[in-house]
One Martini backbone bead per residue (centre of mass of N, CA, C, O) as a GRO file, in nm:
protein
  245
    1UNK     BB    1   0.085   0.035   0.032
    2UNK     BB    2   0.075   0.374  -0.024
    3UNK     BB    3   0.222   0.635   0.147
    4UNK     BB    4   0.140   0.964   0.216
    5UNK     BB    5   0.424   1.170   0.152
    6UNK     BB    6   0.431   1.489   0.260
    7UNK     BB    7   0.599   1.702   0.366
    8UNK     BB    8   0.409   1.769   0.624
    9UNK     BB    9   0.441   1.471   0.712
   10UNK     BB   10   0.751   1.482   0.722
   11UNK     BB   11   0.771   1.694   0.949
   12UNK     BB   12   0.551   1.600   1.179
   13UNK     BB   13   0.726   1.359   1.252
   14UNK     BB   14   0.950   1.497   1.343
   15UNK     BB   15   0.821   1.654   1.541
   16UNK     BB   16   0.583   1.400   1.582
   17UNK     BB   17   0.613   1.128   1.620
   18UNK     BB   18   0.551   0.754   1.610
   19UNK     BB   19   0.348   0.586   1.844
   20UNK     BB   20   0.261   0.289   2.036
   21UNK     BB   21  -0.010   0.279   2.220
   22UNK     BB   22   0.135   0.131   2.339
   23UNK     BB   23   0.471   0.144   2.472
   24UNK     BB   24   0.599   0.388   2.318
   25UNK     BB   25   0.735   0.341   2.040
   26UNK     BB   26   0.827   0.365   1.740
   27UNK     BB   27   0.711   0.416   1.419
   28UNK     BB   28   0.560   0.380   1.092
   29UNK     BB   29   0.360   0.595   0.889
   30UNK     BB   30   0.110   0.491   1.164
   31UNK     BB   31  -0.077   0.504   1.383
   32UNK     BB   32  -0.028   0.244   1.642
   33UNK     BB   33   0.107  -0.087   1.655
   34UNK     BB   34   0.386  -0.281   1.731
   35UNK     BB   35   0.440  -0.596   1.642
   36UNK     BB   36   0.446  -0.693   1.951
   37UNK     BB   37   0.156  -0.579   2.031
   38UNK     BB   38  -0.016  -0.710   1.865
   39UNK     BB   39  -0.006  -1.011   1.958
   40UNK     BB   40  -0.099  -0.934   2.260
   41UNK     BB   41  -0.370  -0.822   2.155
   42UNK     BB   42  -0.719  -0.981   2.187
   43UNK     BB   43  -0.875  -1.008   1.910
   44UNK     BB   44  -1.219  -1.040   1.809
   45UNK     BB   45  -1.342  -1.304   1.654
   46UNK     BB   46  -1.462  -1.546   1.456
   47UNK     BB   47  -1.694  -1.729   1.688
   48UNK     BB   48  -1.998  -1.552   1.818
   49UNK     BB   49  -2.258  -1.404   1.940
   50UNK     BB   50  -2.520  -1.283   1.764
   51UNK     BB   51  -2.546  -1.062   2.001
   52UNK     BB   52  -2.284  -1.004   2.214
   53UNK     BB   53  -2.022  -1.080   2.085
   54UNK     BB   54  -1.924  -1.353   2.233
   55UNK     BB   55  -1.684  -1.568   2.231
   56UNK     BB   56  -1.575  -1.889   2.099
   57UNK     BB   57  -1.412  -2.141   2.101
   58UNK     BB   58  -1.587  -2.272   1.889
   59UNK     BB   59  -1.719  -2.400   1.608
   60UNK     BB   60  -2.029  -2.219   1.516
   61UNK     BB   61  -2.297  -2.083   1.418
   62UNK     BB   62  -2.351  -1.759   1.309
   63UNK     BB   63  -2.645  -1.761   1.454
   64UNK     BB   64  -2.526  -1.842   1.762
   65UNK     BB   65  -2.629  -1.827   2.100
   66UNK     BB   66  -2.564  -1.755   2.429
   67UNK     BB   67  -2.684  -1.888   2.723
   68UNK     BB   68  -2.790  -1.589   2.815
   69UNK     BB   69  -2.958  -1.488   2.516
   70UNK     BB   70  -3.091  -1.778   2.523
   71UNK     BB   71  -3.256  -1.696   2.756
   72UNK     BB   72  -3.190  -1.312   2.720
   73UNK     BB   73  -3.246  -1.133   2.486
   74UNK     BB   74  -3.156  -0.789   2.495
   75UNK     BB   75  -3.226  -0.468   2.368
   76UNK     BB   76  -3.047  -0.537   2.180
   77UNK     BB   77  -2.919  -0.692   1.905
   78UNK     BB   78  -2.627  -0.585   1.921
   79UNK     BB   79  -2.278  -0.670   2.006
   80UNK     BB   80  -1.960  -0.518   1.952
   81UNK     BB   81  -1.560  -0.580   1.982
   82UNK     BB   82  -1.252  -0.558   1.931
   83UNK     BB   83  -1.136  -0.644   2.224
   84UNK     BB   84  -1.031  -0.831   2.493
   85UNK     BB   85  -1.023  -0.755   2.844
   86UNK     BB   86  -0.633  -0.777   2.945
   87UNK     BB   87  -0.423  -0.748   3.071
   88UNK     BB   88  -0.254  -0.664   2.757
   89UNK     BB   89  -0.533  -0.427   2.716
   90UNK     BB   90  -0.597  -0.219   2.912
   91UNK     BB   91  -0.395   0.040   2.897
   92UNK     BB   92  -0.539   0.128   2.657
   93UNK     BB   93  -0.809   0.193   2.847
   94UNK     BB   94  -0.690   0.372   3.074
   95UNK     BB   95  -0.520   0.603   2.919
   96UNK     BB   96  -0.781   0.690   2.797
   97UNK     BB   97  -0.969   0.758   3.039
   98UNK     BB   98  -0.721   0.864   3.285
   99UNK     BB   99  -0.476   1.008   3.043
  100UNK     BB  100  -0.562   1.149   2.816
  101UNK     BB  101  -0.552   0.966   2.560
  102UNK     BB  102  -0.663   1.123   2.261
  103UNK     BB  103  -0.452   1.045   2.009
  104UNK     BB  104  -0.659   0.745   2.003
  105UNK     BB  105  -0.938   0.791   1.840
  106UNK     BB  106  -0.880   0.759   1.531
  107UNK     BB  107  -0.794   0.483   1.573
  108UNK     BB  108  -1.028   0.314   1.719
  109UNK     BB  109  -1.225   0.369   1.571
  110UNK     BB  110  -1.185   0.228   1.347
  111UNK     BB  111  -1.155  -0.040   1.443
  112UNK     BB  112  -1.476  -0.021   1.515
  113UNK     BB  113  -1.554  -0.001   1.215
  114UNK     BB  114  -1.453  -0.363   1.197
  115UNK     BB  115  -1.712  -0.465   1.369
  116UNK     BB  116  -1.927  -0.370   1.209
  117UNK     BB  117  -2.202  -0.322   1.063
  118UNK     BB  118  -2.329  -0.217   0.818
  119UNK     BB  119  -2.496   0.131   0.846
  120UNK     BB  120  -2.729   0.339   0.752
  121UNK     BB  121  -2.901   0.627   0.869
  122UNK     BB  122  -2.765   0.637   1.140
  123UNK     BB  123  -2.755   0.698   1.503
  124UNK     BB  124  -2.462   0.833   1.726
  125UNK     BB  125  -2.431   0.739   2.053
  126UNK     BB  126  -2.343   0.792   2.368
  127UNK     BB  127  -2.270   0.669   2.680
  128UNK     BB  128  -2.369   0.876   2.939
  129UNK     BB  129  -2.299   1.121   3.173
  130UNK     BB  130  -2.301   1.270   3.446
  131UNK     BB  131  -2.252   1.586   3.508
  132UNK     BB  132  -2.086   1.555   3.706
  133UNK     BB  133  -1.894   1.377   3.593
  134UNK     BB  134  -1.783   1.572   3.372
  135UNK     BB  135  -1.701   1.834   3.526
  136UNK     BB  136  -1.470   1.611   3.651
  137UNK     BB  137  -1.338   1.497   3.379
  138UNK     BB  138  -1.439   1.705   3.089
  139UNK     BB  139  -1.497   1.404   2.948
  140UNK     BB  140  -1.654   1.158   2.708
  141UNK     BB  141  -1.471   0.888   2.589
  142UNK     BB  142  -1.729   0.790   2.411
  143UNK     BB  143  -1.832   1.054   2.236
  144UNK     BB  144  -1.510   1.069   2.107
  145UNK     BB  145  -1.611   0.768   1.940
  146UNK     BB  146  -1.884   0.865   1.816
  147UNK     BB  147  -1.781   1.089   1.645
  148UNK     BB  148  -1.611   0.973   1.489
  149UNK     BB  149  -1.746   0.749   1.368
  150UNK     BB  150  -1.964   0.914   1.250
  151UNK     BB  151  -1.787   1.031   1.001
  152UNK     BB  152  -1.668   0.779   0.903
  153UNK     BB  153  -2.007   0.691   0.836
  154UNK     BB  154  -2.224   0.907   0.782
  155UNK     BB  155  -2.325   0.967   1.077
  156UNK     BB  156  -2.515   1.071   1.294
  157UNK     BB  157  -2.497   1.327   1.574
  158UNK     BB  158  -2.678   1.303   1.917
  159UNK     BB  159  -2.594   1.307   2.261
  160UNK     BB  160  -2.912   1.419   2.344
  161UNK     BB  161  -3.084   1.210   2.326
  162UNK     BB  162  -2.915   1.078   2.585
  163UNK     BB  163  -2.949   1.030   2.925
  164UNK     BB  164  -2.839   1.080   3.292
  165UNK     BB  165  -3.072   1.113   3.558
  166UNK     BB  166  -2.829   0.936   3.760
  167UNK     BB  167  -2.605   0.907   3.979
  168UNK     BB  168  -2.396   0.625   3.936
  169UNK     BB  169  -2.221   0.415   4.060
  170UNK     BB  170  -1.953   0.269   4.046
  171UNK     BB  171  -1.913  -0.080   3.846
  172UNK     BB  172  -1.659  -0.233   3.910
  173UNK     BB  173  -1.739  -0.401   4.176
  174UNK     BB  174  -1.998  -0.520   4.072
  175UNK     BB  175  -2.189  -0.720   4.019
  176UNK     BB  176  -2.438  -0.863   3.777
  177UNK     BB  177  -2.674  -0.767   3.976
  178UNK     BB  178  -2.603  -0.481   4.084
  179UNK     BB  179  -2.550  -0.345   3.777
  180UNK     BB  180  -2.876  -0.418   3.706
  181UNK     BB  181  -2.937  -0.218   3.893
  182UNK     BB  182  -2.822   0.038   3.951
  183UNK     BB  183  -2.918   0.144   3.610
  184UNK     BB  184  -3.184   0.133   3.660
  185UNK     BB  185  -3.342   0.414   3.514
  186UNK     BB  186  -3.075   0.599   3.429
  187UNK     BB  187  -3.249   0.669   3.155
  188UNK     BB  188  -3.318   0.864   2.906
  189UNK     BB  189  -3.577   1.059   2.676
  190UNK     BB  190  -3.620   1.310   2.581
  191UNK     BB  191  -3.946   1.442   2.469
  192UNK     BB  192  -3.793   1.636   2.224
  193UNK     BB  193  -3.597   1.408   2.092
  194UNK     BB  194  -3.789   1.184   1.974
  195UNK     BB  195  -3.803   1.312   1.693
  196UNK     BB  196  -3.458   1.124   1.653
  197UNK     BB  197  -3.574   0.816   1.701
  198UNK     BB  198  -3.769   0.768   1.531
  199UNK     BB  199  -3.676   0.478   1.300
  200UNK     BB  200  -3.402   0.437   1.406
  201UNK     BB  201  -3.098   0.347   1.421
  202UNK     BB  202  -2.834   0.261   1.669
  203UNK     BB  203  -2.534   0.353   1.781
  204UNK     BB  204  -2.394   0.246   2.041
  205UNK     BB  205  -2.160   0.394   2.261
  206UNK     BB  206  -1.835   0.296   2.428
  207UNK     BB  207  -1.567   0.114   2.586
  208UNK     BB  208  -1.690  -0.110   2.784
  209UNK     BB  209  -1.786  -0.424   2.801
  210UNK     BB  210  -1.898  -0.638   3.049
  211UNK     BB  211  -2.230  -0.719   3.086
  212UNK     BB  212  -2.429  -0.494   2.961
  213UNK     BB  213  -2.638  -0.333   3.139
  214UNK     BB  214  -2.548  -0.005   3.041
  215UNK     BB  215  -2.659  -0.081   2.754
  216UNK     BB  216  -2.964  -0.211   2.819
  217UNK     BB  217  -3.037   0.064   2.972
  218UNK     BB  218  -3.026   0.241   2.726
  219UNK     BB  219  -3.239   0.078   2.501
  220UNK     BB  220  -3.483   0.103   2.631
  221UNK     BB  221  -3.551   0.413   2.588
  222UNK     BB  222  -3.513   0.428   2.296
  223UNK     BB  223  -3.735   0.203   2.229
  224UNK     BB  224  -3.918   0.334   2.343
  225UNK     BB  225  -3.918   0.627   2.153
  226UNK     BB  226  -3.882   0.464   1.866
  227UNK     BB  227  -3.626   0.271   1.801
  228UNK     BB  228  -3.580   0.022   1.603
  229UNK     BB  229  -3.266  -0.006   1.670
  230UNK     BB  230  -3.019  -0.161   1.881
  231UNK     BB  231  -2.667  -0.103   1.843
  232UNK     BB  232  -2.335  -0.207   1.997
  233UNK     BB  233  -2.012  -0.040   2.082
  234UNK     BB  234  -1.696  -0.124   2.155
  235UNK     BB  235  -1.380  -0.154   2.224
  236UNK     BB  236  -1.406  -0.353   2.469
  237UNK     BB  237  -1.439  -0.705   2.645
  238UNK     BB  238  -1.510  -0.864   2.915
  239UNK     BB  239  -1.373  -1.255   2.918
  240UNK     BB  240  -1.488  -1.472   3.091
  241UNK     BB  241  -1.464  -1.832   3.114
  242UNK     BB  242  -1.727  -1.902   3.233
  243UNK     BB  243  -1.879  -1.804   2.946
  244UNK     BB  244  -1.834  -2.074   2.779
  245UNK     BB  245  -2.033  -2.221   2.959
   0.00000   0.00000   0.00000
């Protein structure tokens, strides 16, 4: 592949290296990973659950859903995710949420952009933060991911339309049972909104999927408001082994 080097990209680039987003060593071309951080970070691939997008060990119908959605289908259709969150690619989601690393905001995207299906005349929007929450924050680093995405794939962006109703402590350390609680309808659609929202496809943009519940809690409000369909994308997903059983 052809790579632009036009004069202010070689001046741009001595002035400004590019560096491996996780390691922070130089690379050639374009930021990114260095070829020993790729084979690190590991990259989610089929075969997975045709509506969560957990991994399946083994070989299986492209349509087969994981044990959870086969029990209880959740309000999104699909969530997709690039990488799954482990020791060696958390890094990556630490130091863009708590240390300002927003210069890979563009590279995330992008790769955001290769694992969702293509959507034509979506609307794009982050779960949002609590405005307490944003203004000691000063950012919402999912909706600069909506942002970009919405951009990437020429989707509508509109992160008004999608509000956080009450302030709900870190999901951290709570389990899967808590966390369906703590968030249970701390989302909704302003009334003025949802003429914004009415049989719109859904693109729900976030960083980390866990469990999935701040995700199916944002999609139900969305779905009462008349959105046809909510797909959710994150950039990384937990996935614990006992999910696989």
């Amino acid at each position: 592949m052809q790579t632009n080097r036009s004069p202010f990209n070689s001046l741009l680039n001595l002035l400004i290296p590019l560096r491996c987003v996780k390691c922070g060593i130089l690379v050639e071309d374009k930021p990114g990973l260095c070829p020993t951080c790729w084979l690190k970070v590991p990259f989610i691939s089929k075969p997975f659950c045709a509506c969560c997008g957990l991994p399946f060990e083994f070989e299986i119908d492209q349509n087969a859903l994981c044990a959870r959605c086969s029990y209880k289908q959740p309000a999104y259709t699909t969530a997709r995710s690039v990488f799954a969150y482990t020791a060696e690619s958390k890094d990556l989601i630490l130091k863009f949420k708590h240390l300002d690393a927003l210069s890979s905001v563009p590279l995330f995207a992008e790769w955001m952009t290769y694992v969702v299906e293509e959507k034509k005349e979506a609307l794009c929007i982050p779960v949002p933060l609590h405005w307490t929450r944003l203004f000691t924050r000063t950012y919402n680093q999912a909706a600069l991911l909506a942002q970009r995405l919405a951009c990437l794939n020429q989707w509508a962006y509109m992160p008004s339309v999608l509000v956080r109703t009450r302030r709900t402590p870190p999901q951290g350390y709570l389990s899967a049972k808590d966390r369906k609680k703590n968030v249970a309808q701390a989302f909704s659609v302003p009334q003025a909104k949802r003429c914004h929202v009415v049989g719109k496809t859904i693109i729900l943009v976030d960083d980390v999927f866990t469990t999935g519940a701040t995700l199916n809690a944002c999609a139900q409000p969305l779905l009462k408001a008349g959105a046809r369909e909510v797909h959710a994308l994150t950039l990384a997903r937990v996935v614990r082994a006992q999910q696989f059983s």
